[in-house]
TORKOLKE-114727 format. One record per residue (C-alpha): x, y, z; residue number from 0; residue in three letters. Coordinates in Angstrom, 3 decimals, always signed. Example, Ala and Ser with C-alpha at 12.3 -4.5 7.8 and 13.67 -1.06 7.14 Angstrom:
+----------+----------+----------+-----+------+
!       xx !       yy !       zz ! pos ! code !
+----------+----------+----------+-----+------+
!  +12.300 !   -4.500 !   +7.800 !   0 !  ALA !
!  +13.670 !   -1.060 !   +7.140 !   1 !  SER !
+----------+----------+----------+-----+------+
END
This chain:
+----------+----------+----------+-----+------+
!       xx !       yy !       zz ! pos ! code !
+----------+----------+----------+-----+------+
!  +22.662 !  -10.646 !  +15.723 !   0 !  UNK !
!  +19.352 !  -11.676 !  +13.947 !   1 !  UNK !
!  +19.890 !  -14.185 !  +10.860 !   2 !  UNK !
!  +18.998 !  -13.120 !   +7.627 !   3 !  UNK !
!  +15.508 !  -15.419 !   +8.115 !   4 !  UNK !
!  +14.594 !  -13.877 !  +10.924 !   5 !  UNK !
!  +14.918 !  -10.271 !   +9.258 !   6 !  UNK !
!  +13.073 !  -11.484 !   +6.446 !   7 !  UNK !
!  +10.477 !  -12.942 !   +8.131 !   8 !  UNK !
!   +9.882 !   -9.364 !   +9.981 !   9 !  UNK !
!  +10.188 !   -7.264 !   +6.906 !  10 !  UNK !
!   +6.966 !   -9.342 !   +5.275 !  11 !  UNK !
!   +5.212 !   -9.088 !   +8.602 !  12 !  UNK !
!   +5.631 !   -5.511 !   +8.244 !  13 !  UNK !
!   +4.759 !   -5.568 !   +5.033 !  14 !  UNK !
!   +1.417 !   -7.380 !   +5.346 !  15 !  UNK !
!   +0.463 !   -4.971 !   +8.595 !  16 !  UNK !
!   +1.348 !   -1.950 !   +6.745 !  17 !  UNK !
!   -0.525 !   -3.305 !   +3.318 !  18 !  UNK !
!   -3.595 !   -4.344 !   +5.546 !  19 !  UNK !
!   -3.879 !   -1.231 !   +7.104 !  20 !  UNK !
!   -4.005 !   +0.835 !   +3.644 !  21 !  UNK !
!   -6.368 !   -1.468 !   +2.247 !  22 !  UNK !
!   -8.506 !   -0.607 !   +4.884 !  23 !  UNK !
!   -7.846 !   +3.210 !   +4.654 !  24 !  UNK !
!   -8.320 !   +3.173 !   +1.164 !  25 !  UNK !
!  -11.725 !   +1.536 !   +1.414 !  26 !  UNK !
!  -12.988 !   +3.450 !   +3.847 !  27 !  UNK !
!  -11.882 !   +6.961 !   +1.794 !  28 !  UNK !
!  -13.065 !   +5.476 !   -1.416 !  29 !  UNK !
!  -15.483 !   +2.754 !   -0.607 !  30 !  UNK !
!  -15.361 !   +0.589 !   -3.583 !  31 !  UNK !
!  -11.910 !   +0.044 !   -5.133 !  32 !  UNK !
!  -11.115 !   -0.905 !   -8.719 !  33 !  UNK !
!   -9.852 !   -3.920 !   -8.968 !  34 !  UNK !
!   -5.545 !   -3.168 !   -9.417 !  35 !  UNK !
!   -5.622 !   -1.426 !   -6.098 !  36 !  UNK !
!   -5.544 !   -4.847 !   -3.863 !  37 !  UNK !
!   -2.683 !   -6.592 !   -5.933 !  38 !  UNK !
!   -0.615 !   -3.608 !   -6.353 !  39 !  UNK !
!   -0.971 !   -2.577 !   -1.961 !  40 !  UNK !
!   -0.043 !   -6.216 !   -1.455 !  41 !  UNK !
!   +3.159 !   -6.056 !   -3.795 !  42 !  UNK !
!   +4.432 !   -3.514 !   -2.606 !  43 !  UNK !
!   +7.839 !   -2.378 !   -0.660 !  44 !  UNK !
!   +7.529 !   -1.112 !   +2.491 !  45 !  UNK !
!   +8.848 !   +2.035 !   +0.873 !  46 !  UNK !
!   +5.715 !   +2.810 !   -1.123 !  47 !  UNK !
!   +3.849 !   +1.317 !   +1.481 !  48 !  UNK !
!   +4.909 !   +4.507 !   +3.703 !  49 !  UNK !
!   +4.413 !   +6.651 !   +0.777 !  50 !  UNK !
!   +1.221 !   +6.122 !   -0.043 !  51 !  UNK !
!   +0.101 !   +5.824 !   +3.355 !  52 !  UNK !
!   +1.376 !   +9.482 !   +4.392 !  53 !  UNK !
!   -0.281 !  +10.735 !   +0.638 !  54 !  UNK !
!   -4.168 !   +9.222 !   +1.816 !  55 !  UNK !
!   -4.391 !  +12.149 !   +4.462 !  56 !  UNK !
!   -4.737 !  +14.859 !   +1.805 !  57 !  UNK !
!   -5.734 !  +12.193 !   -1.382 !  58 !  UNK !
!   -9.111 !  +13.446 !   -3.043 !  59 !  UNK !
!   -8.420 !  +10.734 !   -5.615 !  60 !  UNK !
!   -6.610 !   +7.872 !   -6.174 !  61 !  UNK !
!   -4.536 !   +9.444 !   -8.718 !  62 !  UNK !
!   -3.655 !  +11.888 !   -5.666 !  63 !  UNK !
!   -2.432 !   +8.451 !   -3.769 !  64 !  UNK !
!   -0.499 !   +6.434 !   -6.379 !  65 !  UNK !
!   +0.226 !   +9.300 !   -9.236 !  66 !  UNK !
!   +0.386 !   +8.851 !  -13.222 !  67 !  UNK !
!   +1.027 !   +4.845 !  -11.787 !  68 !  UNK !
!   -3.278 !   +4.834 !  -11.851 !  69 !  UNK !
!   -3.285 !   +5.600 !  -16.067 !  70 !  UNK !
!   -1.356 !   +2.506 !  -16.251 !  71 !  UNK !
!   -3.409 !   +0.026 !  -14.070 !  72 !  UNK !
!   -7.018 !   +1.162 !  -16.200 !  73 !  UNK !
+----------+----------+----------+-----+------+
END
């Protein structure tokens, strides 16, 4: 059985892979981001993480991506 550190330590790998990865995505849709998008990939839960990354195929917008959550970060 892994120890609680361990299983930490692999969620936040997973977490900054995952985070990377949409940055990148999200760049190369979009080109230049405004400013909330890096902080608010990077805090994120794997959860959204998935979310948002499944949402970028279709996305015409970053509203499309992240929802009403884009009102709130302008």
């Amino acid at each position: 059985m892994m120890s609680q550190f361990a299983q930490e330590n692999i969620y936040r790998g997973r977490q900054e892979g995952e985070s990377s990865i949409l940055i990148r995505q999200l760049r190369r849709r979009f080109s230049d981001l405004p400013g909330w998008v890096k902080p608010k990939v990077l805090s994120a839960d794997t959860d959204a993480l998935e979310q948002w990354s499944d949402r970028i195929l279709d996305a015409q917008s970053l509203q499309d991506i992240f929802g009403d959550e884009t009102q709130l970060a302008n």
